[in-house]
C-alpha positions, 0 to 999 in steps of 0.5 A: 364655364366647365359646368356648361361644357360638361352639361354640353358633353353629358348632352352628345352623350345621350344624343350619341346614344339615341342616335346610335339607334339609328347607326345599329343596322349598318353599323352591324354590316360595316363592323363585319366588312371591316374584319374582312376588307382593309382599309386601303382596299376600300379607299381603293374601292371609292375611288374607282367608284367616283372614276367609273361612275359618270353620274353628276357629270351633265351640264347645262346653260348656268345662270345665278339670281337673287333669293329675296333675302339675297341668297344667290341661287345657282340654276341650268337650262338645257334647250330642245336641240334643234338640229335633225338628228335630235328632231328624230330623238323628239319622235322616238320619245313623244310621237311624230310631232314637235314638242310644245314650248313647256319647260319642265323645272327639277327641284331636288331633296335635303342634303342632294343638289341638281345631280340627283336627277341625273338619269331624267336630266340624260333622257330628256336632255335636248327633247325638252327645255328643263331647268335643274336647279341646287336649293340654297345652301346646296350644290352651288347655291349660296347661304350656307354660312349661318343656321339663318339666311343672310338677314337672320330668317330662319330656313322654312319650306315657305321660304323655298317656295320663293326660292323657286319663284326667283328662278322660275322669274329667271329661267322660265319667265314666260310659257306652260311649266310642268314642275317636278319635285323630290323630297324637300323639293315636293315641299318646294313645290307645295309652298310655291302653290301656297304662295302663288296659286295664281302662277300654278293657275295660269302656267303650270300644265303638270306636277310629278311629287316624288318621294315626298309629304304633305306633313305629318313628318312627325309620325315618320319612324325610319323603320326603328322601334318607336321608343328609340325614334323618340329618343332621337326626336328629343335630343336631335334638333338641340344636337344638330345646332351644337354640332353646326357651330363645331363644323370643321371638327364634326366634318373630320369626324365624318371623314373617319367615319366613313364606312358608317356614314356610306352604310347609313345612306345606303340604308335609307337610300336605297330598298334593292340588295343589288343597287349599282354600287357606283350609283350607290356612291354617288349618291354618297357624294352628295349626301355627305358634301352638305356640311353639318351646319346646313343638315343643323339649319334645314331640319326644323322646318321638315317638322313644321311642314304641313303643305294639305291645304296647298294641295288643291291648287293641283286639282284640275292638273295633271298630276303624278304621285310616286313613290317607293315601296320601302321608302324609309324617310317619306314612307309611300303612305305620305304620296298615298295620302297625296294622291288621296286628296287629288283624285284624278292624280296617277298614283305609282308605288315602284316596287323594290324601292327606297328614298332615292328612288329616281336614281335606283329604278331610274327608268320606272320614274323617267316612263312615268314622267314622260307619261305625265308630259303626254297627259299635260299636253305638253307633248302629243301623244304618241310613242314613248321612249323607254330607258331601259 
C-alpha cells in the first residue's frame, strides 16, 4: 500500500510539473498582484464583482426530461411576448412583420452552464422562443456523481447528442429549429446530425458553430511550446481521474488557489487586455463551480471527437461558423476548416477575440446570429437590432 501511493504521489509530481506549464504566464501576472494587493482587498474585489455583476441572472420557463440512460437534464424556455410593446421590439429587431414560429435551441461549452449565453439570451429575450439548456453534469443537470453515466456509459460527445434530442422532444417538440452551439456545445450539435439526420432534414432552418471543432483536438497547443503540451498530453487524463476520486480535497485546493485559477480562465477566456472584469468573473463563476470529477469524466471524449463527416448534413442550411481570433482552446483554424467543408457557410473570425467569445464581443456574435435568423427564414427580412 505504500509502494502504491508513492507511485500515486511521484505520479502528481510530474503531472504538477507538466501542468505547471500550462500555469507559468498567469502564475507570472498573479505573483506580482499579490506583492502589491492584499488578499482582503481582492476577496473584496470578487465580491463586489458577483454584486455588480447582473450576468446569470435571466430565467425562463424550466422544465426537466430524462436522458436515455436516465440522467435528468434541466432545460428553459423563454416565449415571444405577445403583448404591443414587445410587438414593436419584433419590428426593431427583424422588419415590420411578426416572426415565424422557429425556436432557436442554445447548447453551451465544458465546465460553462446556460448562463454563458447571456447576452444573446437578453436581446432575443420575448422576440423568439429560445430554449437554453445546462448539458448533464453542468448547471442544474444531473449525473455528475461518477466519471460514467448512472448505467456506467462512459461520457462521449455522442452521448450529448442525445441529450440534446431529449430535450428537443421536450422543449421543442414540433416547428422549424435554428440550433446554436459553442464549444462542447458545437459538438453536441454535430452528433445530433450524425445520430439524427432526419431531424436536421425535416425541421432545422439554421445552425450558428460557435468556438468549436469538428476534430482533430489533438493538435491543439493552447499557445505553449509544443514539448511542454506533450507533456501535459501524457500525464493529464490519468491525473484528472485520480484528482476526481479526491474531489472534496482538490476543490479546497481550488479555493486556495484562486488567484492562479481566475488567472488561468482569463487566459484562456478572454483575447482583449480590457474585458469587463465583471464579465471576467463571471465567467470565473461558472467555470470553477464544475467540480473536478466532471472536468476528470468530460476530457476523453474531446480527444475522440471527430464530427467532419456529420458536417454534410449542414449543407443545404443556413450556416454561421465563427470564431475568435486568438482563441486558445478551439484555435479559429478549426471554425475555418468547418466552414471550408460547408461552402455556402458565413464565416466571421471577431477580431480581439478568445475562447468565450460571446461573452467579450457580445454583440459582434448577437448581430451575426440575428443575421443567421434572417437568412434561415425564420424571420423577414428587414431592420436588425443592433446591441450595442
Amino acid at each position: 500500500m505504500a509502494e502504491s501511493g508513492g507511485s500515486s504521489w511521484r505520479r502528481a509530481g510530474f503531472a504538477g510539473a507538466a501542468i505547471g506549464v500550462l500555469a507559468a504566464g498567469a502564475a507570472a501576472g498573479v505573483a506580482v498582484e499579490r506583492l502589491t494587493v492584499g488578499r482582503s482587498v481582492r476577496q473584496k474585489a470578487r465580491l463586489a464583482l458577483d454584486a455588480a455583476g447582473p450576468y446569470g441572472g435571466l430565467r425562463g420557463t424550466p422544465g426537466r426530461v430524462l436522458a436515455d440512460d436516465g440522467t435528468v437534464l434541466y432545460y428553459e424556455v423563454d416565449e415571444v411576448e405577445a403583448d404591443a410593446s414587445s410587438a414593436g421590439r419584433r419590428r426593431r429587431l427583424f422588419g415590420r412583420k411578426q416572426p415565424a414560429p422557429v425556436t432557436v435551441v442554445f447548447s453551451h461549452g465544458y465546465c460553462l452552464n446556460q448562463d454563458s449565453w447571456h447576452f444573446q439570451r437578453a436581446a432575443l429575450r420575448g422576440l423568439v422562443r429560445t430554449v437554453h439548456w445546462d448539458q448533464r453534469s453542468h448547471g442544474r443537470s444531473g449525473g455528475g456523481a461518477s466519471q460514467d453515466g448512472p448505467d456506467g456509459t462512459p461520457v462521449s460527445i455522442d452521448l450529448l447528442g442525445r441529450d440534446l434530442k431529449a430535450v428537443l422532444d421536450a422543449a421543442a417538440p414540433e416547428g422549424p429549429l435554428v440550433l446554436v452551439g459553442h464549444s462542447m456545445g458545437g459538438m453536441t450539435v454535430m452528433a445530433l446530425a450524425e445520430q439524427y439526420p432526419e431531424l436536421i432534414r425535416d425541421r432545422v432552418v439554421g445552425i450558428a458553430l460557435v468556438g468549436t471543432s469538428a476534430g482533430k483536438l489533438g493538435e491543439v497547443t493552447y499557445g505553449l511550446p509544443l514539448a511542454g503540451v506533450n507533456a501535459v498530453r501524457r500525464v493529464l487524463p490519468g491525473v484528472l481521474r485520480a484528482l476526481g476520486s479526491q474531489a472534496e480535497l482538490v476543490e479546497r485546493g481550488r479555493r486556495a488557489t484562486a488567484d492562479l485559477f481566475a488567472g488561468l480562465i482569463k487566459k484562456y477566456s478572454f483575447a482583449s487586455k480590457d474585458v469587463d472584469p465583471a464579465v471576467a468573473r463571471f465567467a470565473e463563476r461558472m467555470i470553477e463551480s464544475t467540480p473536478i470529477d466532471v472536468v476528470a469524466a468530460f476530457y476523453p471524449a474531446f480527444a475522440e471527437h471527430d464530427k467532419e463527416a456529420a458536417l454534410a448534413a449542414f449543407r443545404e442550411l443556413p450556416v454561421l461558423a465563427l470564431a475568435g481570433d486568438n482563441d486558445l482552446v478551439t484555435p479559429s483554424s478549426h471554425t475555418e476548416a468547418i466552414a471550408a467543408l460547408l461552402p455556402d457557410a458565413e464565416l466571421v473570425i471577431v477580431p480581439d477575440a478568445g475562447h468565450l467569445v460571446m461573452l467579450e464581443h457580445p454583440e459582434a456574435v448577437t448581430d451575426r446570429l440575428a443575421d443567421l435568423l434572417v437568412r434561415a427564414g425564420a424571420v423577414p427580412a428587414g431592420e436588425t437590432f443592433r446591441t450595442r
